[in-house]
N, C-alpha and C positions, 0 to 999 in steps of 0.2 A: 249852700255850697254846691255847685257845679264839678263838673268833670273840669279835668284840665284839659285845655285846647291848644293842638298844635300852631304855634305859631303865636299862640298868646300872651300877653305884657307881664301877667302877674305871676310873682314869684314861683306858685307851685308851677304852673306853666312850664316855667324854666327848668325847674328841680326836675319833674319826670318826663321832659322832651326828651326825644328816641339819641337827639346827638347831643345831650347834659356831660355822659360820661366816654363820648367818642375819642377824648383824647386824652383819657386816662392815662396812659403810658406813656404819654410825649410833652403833657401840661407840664411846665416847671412847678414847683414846692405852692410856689405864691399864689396862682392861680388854683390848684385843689385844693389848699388852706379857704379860697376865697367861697371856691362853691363848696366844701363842705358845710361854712360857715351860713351858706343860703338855707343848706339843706336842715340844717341844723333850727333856724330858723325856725323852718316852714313847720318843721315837726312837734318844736315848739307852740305855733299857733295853730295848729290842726289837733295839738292836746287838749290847749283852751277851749276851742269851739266843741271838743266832743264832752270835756267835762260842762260848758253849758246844756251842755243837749241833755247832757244828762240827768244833771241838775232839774231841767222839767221836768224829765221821766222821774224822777223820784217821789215830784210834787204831785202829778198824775196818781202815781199807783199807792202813794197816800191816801189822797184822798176815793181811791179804790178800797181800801184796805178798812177808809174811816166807813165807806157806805157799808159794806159787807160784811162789820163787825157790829153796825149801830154807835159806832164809838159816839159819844159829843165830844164839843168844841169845834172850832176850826181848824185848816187848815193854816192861818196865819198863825197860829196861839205855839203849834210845831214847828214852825218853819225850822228853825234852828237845828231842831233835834231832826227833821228829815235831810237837811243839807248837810247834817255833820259827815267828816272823814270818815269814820267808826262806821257810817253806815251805805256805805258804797263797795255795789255787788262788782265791782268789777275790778280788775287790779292793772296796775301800771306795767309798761314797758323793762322795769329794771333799769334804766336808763339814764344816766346822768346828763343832765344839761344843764351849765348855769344860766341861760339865756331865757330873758321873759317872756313875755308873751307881746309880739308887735301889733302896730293896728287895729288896738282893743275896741274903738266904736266900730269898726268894719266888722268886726267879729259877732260883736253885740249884734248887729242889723242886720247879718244873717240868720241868726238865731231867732231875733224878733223876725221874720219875716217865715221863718217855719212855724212860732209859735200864732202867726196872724192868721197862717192857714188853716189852721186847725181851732182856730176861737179859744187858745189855750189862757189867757191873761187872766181868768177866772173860772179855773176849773168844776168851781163849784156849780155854775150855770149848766152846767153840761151834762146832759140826760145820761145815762149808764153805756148807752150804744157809741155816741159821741165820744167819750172819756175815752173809752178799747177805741177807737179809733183814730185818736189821736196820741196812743200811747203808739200803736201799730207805727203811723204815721213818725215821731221823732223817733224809733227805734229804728226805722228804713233810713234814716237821717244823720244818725247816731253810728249805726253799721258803714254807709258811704264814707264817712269821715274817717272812720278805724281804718277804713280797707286806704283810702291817701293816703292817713299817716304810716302806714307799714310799707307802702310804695315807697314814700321818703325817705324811710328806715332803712331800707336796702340800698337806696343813694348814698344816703350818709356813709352809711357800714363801707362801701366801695370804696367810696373816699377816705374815708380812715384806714383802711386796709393800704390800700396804694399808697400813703402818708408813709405807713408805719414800712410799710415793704422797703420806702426810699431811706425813710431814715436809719432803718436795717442795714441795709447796703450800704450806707455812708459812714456808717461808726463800724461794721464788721462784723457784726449783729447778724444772730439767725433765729429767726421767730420760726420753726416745726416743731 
């Protein structure tokens, strides 16, 4: 996953360019419905790709966990019980969205192409120094992605506010 670039095609692009929310006050209903709905989106797939990242990181520090205790078995014989919900250090947004996650292979292929850097496909190959470095490695990756998605978040939030301001003002409604 890459920074997002001024002037660039792809949705995050859009979502945190400097003039996204320049016309916040003058967009009629349809158009902030439209780009909150992007924003909305984007936040959505910038969850996906941070819960895959994470997902290695868990497989990682498994099998950290399997070298450092002697455990046997594999890590395939776990897999399950390392990917389950119950076992994830990290907590959500609070955040409701019913919107899936778009452009699932593009997602995939970014994640494969962080896990390619790092020779992560079979953790077990991978010397003690290796492993720490490529958890290092998806947790720099992992963090990038947190810090978009709460860039987005603040899009959204803007745009749902200015929503709500309008639809305050138009039924007579005061949101303090």
């Amino acid at each position: 996953m890459t920074a997002p670039m001024s002037g660039g095609r792809r949705r995050v692009d859009r979502v945190l360019a400097d003039d996204f929310l320049a016309d916040l006050a003058t967009a009629d209903l349809e158009t902030l419905s439209a780009k909150r709905v992007d924003a909305e989106q984007e936040e959505v797939d910038l969850s996906y790709v941070r819960r895959l990242i994470q997902g290695r990181i868990d497989i990682a520090e498994a099998e950290q966990h399997r070298r450092a205790t002697g455990a046997q078995g594999s890590i395939i014989d776990q897999l399950a019980s390392i990917l389950a919900d119950d076992n994830a250090t990290t907590t959500g947004s609070g955040r409701h969205i019913s919107a899936e996650p778009s452009r699932l292979d593009e997602h995939r292929r970014v994640v494969e192409r962080v896990v390619s850097d790092v020779r992560m496909s079979d953790v077990t190959v991978l010397d003690d120094e290796q492993l720490v470095n490529a958890i290092d490695l998806l947790r720099r990756h992992e963090e990038h992605v947190s810090k978009l998605r709460r860039r987005v978040q603040q899009v959204a939030d803007g745009l749902a506010a200015e929503i709500g301001r309008r639809v305050a003002a138009e039924s007579g409604a005061s949101f303090t």
